[in-house]
N, C-alpha and C positions, 0 to 999 in steps of 0.2 A: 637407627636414626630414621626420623621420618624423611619423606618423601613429598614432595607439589610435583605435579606434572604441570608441563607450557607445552601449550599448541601456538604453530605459526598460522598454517594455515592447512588444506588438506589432504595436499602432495606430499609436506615433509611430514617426518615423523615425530611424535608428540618426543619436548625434552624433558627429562628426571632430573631433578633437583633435588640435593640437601636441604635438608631444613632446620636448623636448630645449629646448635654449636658443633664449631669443626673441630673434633677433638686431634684429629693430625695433627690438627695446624702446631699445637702443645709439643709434638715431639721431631717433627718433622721441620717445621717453620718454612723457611721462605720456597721449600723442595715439595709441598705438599701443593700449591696451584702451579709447579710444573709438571706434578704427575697429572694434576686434573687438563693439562694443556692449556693453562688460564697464564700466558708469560707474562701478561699489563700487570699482575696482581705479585706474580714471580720478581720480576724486574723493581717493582715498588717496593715490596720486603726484602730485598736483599739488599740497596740503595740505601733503606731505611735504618738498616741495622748496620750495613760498613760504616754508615757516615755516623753512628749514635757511638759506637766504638773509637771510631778512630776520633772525635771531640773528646770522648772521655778521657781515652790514653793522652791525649795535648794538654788538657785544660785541668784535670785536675791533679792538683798536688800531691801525691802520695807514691808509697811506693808501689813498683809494678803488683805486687800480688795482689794488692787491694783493687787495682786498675784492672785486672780480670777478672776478680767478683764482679767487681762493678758493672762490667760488661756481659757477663752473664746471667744478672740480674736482671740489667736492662733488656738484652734477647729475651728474657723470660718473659719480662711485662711488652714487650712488641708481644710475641707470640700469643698470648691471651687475650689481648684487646685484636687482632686480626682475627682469632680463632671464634671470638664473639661476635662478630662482625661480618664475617668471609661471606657465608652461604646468604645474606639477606643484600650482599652488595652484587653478589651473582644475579640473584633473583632481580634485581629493581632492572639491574643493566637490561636483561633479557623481556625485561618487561618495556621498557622504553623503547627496543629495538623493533617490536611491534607483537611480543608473545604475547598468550594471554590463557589462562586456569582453565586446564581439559576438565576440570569436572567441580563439582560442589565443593567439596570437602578440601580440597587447592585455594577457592577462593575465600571459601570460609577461613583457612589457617589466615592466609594474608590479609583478610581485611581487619581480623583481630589482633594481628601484628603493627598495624597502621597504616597499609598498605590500599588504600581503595581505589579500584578502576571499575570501571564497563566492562559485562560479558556481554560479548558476542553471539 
């Protein structure tokens, strides 16, 4: 997986970031931004998918075994669409907080992504 580095500033140390698709996220799901210590994103995914379950189990008519396809499918399309998403919502957050691309090749990925700011 590729890699961006973020500098704060240059007492702390520069931070590593993923770049591209979370492929945990696929097997892992809501467990995979509590091993990265990311809980906002932990508590979001898990939130996301009790409550996607527990509507489907209420709402739709069918019998139970199809209500846990159902629910397994649905965990599957959460997982994909966060695992597409995960590493580029870390990167903006940490860019908003005041980081900013230790080096060329950092900013270059991101401004090609749609991401454009000031170096520093």
């Amino acid at each position: 997986m590729e890699k961006i580095y973020l500098k704060y500033d240059d007492v702390r140390p520069c931070v590593e970031c993923d770049y591209g698709f979370a492929k945990g996220i696929l097997f892992l799901g809501f467990l995979y931004p509590y091993k990265k210590g990311d809980l906002k994103y932990f508590f979001i995914m898990l939130i996301l998918q009790l409550s996607i379950c527990v509507l489907l189990c209420i709402l739709v008519p069918v019998p139970v075994i199809f209500r846990l396809i159902l629910c397994v499918i649905m965990i599957a399309v959460i997982n994909f669409l966060f695992a597409a998403n995960y590493n580029m919502m870390v990167i903006e957050r940490l860019l908003k907080e005041g980081y900013y691309p230790m080096d060329y090749n950092s900013s270059d990925k991101l401004i090609k992504k749609g991401i454009y700011f000031k170096l520093q």
